[in-house]
C-alpha positions as CSV (number, residue, x, y, z in Angstrom):
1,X,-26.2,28.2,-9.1
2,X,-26.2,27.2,-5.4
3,X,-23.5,25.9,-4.0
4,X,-23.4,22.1,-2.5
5,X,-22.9,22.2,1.1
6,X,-21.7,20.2,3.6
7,X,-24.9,19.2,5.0
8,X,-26.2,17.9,1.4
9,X,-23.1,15.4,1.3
10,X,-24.4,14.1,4.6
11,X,-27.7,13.5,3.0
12,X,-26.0,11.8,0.3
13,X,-24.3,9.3,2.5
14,X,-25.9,9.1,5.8
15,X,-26.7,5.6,5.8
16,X,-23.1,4.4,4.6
17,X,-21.1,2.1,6.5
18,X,-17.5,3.6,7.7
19,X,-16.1,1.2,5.6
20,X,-18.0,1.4,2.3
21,X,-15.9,2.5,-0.4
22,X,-15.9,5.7,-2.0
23,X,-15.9,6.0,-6.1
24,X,-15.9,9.6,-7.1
25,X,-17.5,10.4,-11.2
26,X,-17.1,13.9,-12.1
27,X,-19.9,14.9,-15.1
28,X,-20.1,18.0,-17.1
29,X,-23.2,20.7,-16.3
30,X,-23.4,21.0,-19.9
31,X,-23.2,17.4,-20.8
32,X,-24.4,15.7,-18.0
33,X,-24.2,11.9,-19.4
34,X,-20.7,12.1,-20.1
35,X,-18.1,11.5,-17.8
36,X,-15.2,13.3,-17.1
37,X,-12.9,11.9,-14.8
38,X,-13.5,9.0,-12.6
39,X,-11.6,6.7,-9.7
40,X,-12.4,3.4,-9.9
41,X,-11.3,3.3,-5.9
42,X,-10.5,6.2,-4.0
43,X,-7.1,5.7,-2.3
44,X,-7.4,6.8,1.1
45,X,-4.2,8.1,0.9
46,X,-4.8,10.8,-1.8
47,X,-7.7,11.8,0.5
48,X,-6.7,15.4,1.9
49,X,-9.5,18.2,2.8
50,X,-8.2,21.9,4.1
51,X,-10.9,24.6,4.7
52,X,-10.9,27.7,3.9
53,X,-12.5,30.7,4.9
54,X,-14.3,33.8,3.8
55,X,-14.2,32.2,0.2
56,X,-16.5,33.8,-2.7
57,X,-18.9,31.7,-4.1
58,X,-21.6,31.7,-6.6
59,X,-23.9,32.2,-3.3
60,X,-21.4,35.2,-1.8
61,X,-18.6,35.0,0.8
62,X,-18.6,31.6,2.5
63,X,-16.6,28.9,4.1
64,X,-15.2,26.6,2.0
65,X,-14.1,22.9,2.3
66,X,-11.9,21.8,-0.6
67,X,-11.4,17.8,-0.9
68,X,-8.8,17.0,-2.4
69,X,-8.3,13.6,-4.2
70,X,-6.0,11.7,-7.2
71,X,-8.4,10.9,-9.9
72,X,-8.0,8.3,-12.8
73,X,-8.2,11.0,-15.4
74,X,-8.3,8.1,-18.6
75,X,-11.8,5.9,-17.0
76,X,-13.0,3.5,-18.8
């Protein structure tokens, strides 16, 4: 597996507006239609990212960006 990087989230939301709204769905690799956790709206206050360094990863050591964010955990 390679790791997602910073540069493909760009891609992913380069033509967004700064104030389009974020909704984050997480999906299982192994069963990718069903959904796992979901926030309807992302509260910008639950909205935290730290970065870490020298992290190992599935592609070696690397630097590492965690987001951090409170999820609904029961979607709909």
């Amino acid at each position: 597996m390679i790791c997602a990087t910073v540069g493909d989230m760009k891609k992913l939301i380069e033509n967004a507006k700064d104030d389009d709204v974020l909704v984050f769905q997480i999906y299982s690799e192994n069963q990718p239609d069903v959904l796992r956790f979901s926030s309807e709206i992302a509260d910008a206050s639950t909205l935290t990212a730290d970065h870490k360094f020298g992290q190992q990863t599935t592609d070696g050591d690397r630097n590492v960006i965690r987001i951090k964010l409170a999820l609904d955990l029961e979607p709909v």
